[in-house]
C-alpha positions as CSV (number, residue, x, y, z in Angstrom):
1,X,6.8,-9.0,-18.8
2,X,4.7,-9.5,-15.3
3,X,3.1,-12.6,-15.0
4,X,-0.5,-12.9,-16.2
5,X,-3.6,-14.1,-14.2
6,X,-2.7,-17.2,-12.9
7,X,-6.1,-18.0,-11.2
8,X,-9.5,-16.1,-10.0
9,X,-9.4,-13.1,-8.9
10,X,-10.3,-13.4,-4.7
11,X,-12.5,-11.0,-2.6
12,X,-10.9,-11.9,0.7
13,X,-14.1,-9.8,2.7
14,X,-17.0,-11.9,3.1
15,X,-19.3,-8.6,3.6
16,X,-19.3,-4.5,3.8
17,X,-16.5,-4.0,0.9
18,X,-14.2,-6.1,-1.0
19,X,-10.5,-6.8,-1.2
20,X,-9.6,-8.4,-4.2
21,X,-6.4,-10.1,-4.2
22,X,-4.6,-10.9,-7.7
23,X,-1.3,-12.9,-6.3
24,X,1.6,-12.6,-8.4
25,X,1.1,-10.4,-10.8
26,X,5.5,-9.9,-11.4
27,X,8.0,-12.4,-11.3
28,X,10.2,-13.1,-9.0
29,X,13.0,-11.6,-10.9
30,X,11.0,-8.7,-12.0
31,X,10.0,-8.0,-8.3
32,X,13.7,-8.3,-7.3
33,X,14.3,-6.1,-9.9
34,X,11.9,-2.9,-8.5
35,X,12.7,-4.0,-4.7
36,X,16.3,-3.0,-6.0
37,X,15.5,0.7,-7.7
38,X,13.2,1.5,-5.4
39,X,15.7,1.4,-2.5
40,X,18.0,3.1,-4.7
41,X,16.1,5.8,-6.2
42,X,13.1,6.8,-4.0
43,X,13.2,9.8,-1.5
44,X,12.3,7.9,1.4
45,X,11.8,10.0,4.5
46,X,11.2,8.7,8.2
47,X,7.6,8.6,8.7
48,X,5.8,11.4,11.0
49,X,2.5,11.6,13.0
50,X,1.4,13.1,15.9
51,X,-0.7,11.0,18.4
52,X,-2.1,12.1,21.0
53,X,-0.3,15.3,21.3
54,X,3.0,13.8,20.5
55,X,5.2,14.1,18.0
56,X,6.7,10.7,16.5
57,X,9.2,9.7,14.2
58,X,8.6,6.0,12.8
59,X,12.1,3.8,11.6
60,X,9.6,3.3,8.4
61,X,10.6,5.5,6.2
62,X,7.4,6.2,3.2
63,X,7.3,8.2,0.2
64,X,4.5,10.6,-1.6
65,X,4.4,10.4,-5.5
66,X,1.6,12.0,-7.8
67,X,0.9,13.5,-11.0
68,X,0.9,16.7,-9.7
69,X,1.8,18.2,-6.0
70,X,-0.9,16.6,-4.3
71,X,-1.0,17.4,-0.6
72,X,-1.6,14.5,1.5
73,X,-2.5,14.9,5.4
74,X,-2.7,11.7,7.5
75,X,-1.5,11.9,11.2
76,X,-1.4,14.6,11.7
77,X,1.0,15.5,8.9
78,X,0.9,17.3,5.5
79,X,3.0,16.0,2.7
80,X,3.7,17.2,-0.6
81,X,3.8,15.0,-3.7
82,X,6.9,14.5,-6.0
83,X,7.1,13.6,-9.6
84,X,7.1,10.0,-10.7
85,X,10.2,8.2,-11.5
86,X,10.4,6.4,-14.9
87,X,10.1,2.8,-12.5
88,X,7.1,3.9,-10.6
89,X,5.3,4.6,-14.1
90,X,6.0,1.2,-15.4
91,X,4.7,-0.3,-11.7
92,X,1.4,2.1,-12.2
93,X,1.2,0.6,-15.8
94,X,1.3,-3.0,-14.5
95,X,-1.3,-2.0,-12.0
96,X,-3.8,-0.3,-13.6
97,X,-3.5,-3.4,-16.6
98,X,-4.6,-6.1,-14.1
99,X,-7.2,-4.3,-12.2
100,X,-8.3,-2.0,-14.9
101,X,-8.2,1.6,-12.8
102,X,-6.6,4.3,-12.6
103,X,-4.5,6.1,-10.4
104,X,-2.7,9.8,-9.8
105,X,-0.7,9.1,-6.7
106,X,1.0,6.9,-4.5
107,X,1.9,6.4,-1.1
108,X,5.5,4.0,-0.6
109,X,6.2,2.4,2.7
110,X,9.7,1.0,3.4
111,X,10.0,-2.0,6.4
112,X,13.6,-2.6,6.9
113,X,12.6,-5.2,8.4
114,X,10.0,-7.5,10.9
115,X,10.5,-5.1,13.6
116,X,9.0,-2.1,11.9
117,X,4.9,-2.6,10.8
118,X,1.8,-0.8,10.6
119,X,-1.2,-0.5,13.2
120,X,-4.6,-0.7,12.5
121,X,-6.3,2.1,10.5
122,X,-8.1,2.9,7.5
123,X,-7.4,5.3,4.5
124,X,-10.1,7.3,4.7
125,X,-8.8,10.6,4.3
126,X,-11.0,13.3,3.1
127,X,-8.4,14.1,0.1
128,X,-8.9,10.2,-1.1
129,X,-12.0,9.6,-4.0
130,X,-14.9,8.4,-1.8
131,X,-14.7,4.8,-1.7
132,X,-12.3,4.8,-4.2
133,X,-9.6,1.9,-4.8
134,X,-6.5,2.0,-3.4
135,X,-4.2,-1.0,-4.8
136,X,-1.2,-2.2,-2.9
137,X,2.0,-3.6,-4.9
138,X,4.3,-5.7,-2.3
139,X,7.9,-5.8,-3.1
140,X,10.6,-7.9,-1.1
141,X,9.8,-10.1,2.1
142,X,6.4,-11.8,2.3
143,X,4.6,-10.1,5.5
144,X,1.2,-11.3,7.1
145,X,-1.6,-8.3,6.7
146,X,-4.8,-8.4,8.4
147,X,-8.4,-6.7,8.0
148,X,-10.5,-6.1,11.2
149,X,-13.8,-5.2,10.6
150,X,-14.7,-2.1,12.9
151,X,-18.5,-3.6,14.1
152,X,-18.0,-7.5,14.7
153,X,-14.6,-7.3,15.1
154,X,-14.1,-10.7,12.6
155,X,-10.6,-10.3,11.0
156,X,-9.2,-11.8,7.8
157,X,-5.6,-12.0,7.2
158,X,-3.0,-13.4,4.4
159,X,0.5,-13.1,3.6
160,X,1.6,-10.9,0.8
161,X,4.5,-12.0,-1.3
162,X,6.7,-10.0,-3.8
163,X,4.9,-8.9,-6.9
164,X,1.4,-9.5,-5.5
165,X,-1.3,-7.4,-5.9
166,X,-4.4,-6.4,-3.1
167,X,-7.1,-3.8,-4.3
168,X,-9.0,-2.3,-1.7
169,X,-12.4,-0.6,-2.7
170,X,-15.9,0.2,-2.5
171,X,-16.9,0.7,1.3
172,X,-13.8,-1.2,3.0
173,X,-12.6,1.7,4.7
174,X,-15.5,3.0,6.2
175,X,-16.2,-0.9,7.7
176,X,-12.6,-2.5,7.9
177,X,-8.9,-1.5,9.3
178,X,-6.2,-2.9,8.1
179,X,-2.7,-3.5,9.5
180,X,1.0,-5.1,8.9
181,X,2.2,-6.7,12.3
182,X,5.2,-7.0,13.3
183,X,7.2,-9.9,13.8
184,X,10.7,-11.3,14.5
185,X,10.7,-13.9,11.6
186,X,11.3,-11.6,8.6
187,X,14.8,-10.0,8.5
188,X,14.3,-8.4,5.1
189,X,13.2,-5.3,4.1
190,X,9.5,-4.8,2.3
191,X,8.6,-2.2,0.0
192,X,4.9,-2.1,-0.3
193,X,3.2,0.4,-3.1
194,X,-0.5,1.9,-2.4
195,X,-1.6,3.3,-5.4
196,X,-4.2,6.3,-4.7
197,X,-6.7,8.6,-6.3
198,X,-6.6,12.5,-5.4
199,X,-9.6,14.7,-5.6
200,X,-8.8,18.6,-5.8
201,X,-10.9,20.4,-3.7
């Protein structure tokens, strides 16, 4: 079973939205466990965006689950949603237990490794519930991840180890970005899981 609260839950914003970060919410061996079926079942697929009228290709490769075939457009891309596997069910399960939410999608990143991270941004798409929650599920190597806020510029940051759980709601998106930098210390690859709501319409 996945570990149970081991301590308060954190809000690691000290104003305009909150980040509440569980820690550990699998073991060790359970988060070993998913690390290993999700880089041997999911459809990972090289990341795409256009930026500034180009088109790139990322080495991270991500991933686009729902309940049904949402469409998701970020970067300039559109991207269709498959059908769960059996393993991200039990993950949303785990999820939706400790935070006590719901979710109908989610959005899988894959970094091979230190040399491959995210800049800053926010989810904020229009397709996303409006200052809805978005929990992120870290699998494999421990990486730093930071919060900016977009007025005073003040930035938090932690490290996120396997099987620990951040959930990201109320206004954080419309006053924070977030980002995973890269860095030549981790050698390992990371799967990180950002569990999503979907409004039709």
């Amino acid at each position: 079973m996945e570990r149970s609260k081991t301590g308060p839950i954190v809000n690691l914003l000290p104003f305009d939205g909150a980040a509440d970060y569980y820690g550990q919410v699998l073991t060790p061996a359970q988060a070993g466990h998913y690390l290993d079926r999700m880089l041997r079942q999911i459809e990972w697929r090289n990341d795409e965006a256009v930026i500034f009228g180009r088109h790139i290709i990322t080495k991270r490769k991500v991933a686009w689950y729902g309940d049904e075939t949402y469409s998701y457009a970020y970067s300039g891309k559109v991207r269709e949603a498959l059908a769960w596997t059996p393993e991200l069910l039990e993950l949303k399960a785990i999820v939706e237990r400790h935070c006590g939410r719901t979710f109908n999608s989610c959005l899988l990143n894959l970094y091979h490794n230190g040399d491959e991270g995210m800049a800053w941004h926010s989810d904020d798409e229009k397709t996303l519930e409006p200052d809805g929650a978005i929990a992120s599920l870290s699998l494999g190597a421990g990486r730093k991840f930071s919060f900016r806020h977009r007025g005073t510029h003040e930035t938090v940051s932690l490290l996120l180890e396997a099987g620990s759980l951040l959930v990201m709601h109320g206004v954080t998106q419309s006053h924070w970005m977030h980002a995973l930098p890269k860095t030549k210390k981790v050698t390992l690859p990371r799967v990180n899981l950002t569990f999503r709501t979907m409004v039709s319409g």
